[in-house]
N, C-alpha and C positions, 0 to 999 in steps of 0.2 A: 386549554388542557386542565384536566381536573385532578388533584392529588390521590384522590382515592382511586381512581382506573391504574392508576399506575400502581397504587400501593396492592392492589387487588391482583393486577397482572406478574408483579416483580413476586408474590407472596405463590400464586401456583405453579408458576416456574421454578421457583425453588424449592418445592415439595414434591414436584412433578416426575422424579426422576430415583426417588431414592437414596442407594447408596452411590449414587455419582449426580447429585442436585446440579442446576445448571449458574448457579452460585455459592460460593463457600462462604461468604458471609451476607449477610441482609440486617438490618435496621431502620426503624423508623423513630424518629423524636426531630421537635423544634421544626414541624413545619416540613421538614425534608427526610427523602428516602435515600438510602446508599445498599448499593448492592457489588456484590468484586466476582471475578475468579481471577487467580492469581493476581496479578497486579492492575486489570483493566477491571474500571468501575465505569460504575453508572450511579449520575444523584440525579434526583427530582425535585423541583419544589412547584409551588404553583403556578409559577412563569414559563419554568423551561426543563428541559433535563439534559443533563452534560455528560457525554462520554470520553471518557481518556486514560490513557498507558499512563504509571507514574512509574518512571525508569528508579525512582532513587525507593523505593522501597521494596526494589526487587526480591525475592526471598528461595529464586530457585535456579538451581547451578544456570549457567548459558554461558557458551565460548562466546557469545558476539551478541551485542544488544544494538542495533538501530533504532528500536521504535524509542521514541520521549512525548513528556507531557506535550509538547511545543507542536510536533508533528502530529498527532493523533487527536487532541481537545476540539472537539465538535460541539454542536449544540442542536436541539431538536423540539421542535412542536408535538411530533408525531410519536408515540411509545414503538409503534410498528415498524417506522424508520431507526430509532434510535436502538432497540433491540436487535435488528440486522445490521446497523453498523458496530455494535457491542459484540457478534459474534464472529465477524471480520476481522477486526481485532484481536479477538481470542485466536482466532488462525493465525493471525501474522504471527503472535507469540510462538507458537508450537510449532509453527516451519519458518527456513533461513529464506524460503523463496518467496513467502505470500511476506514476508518482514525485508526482501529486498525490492519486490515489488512497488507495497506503500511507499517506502523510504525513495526510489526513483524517482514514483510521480510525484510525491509532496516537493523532490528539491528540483525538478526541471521547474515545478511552478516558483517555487521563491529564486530562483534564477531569471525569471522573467520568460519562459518558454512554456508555449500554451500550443496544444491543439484541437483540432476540431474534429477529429476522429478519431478512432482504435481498434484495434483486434484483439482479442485475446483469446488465447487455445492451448493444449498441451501437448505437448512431444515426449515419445521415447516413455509411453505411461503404461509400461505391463507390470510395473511393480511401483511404488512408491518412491523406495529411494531412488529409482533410475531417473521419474518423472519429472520432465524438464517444464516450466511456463515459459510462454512466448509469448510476447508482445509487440504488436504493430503499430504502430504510430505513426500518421497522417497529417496534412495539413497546415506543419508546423508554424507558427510565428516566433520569430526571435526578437524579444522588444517592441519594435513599429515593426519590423522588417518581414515578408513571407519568405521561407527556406525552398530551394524549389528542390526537395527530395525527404524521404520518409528515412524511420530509422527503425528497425529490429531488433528487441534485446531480448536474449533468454537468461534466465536464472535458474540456475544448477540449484541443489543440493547439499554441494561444494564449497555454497560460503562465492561463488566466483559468477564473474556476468559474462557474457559476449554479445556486444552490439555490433551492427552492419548497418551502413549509409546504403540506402538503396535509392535511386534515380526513379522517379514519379511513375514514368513506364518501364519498368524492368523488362530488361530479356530473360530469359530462363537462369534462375537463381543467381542473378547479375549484382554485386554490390560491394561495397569498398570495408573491409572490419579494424574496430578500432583498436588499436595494439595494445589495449588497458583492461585487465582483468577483474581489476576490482571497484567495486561501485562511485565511491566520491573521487576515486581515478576517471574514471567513464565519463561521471559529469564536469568535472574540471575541463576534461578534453573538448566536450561537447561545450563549454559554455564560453572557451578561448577559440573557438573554431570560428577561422574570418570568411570563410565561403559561405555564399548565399546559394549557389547550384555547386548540383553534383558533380558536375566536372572540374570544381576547383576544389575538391578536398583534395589533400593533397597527400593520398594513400591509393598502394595498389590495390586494381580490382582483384575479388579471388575470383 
């Protein structure tokens, strides 16, 4: 990676748009570039370039902050990658749902839950605030272990989640929901959960 594509690409991006630039601050000195909105930067130097949320220098109201440096610090070869994971970020910022999203799959993964598939789509989208994300999730492993059932979560608007245990083969919208509305609730439940099949959670179908 070369310091100057990136100093070149970070510099028309941020002229590119006017009075709403796609950066509010930019800088270059000492070898490295730094670029923000709001609180999600981007720096380059000539090895690599780092994208991440810095929670503690927050500077605009928010009821509810999930994203941190911890969760979000990437690193990238590619300016192309690192610019769409830079703008991903700027969405989690500005909605509770794409910021409950990241925050789900970052802690299923440091809980030791890993899958090999997914879905994802939108419910209930004739206006914004209505619009619900849904997420599928396949193929689960827990630790060493294979889960023999998928798991459904959507994320409201509301600040609130709702997940469903669904059996590999579903019958028509068959699944077990989890009685916990709020997110590091969800995952707590999901990460104490001793059933390996769906027939031993130990919840009613809806």
């Amino acid at each position: 990676m070369h310091i100057e594509n990136l100093k070149v690409t970070l510099f028309n991006l941020y002229c590119s748009n006017g009075a709403n630039p796609f950066f509010e601050f930019l800088s270059v000195e000492n070898g490295k570039i730094i670029a923000k909105n709001r609180n999600v930067y981007i720096e380059g130097n000539e090895k690599e370039i780092i994208v991440f949320f810095d929670e503690n220098l927050y500077l605009y109201q928010k009821k509810l902050q999930y994203l941190t440096k911890d969760n979000t610090y990437k690193t990238f070869q590619s300016i192309n990658f690192a610019l769409e994971y830079f703008q991903y970020i700027i969405r989690a910022t500005n909605d509770i749902r794409f910021e409950l999203y990241h925050y789900f799959l970052y802690k299923l993964q440091k809980n030791g839950i890993i899958n090999r598939s997914w879905n994802f789509h939108y419910t209930n989208n004739e206006n914004m605030e209505s619009m619900i994300l849904n997420l599928g999730i396949f193929d689960l492993i827990k630790g060493d272990k294979k889960l023999y059932f998928n798991i459904e979560i959507l994320f409201f608007n509301e600040n609130i989640c709702k997940m469903r245990f669904i059996p590999e083969k579903p019958l028509w919208n068959e699944g077990k929901v989890c009685p916990k509305r709020d997110v590091d609730e969800i995952i707590e439940y999901f990460h104490n959960l001793q059933a390996e099949n769906y027939e031993d959670i130990p919840l009613i179908e809806s």
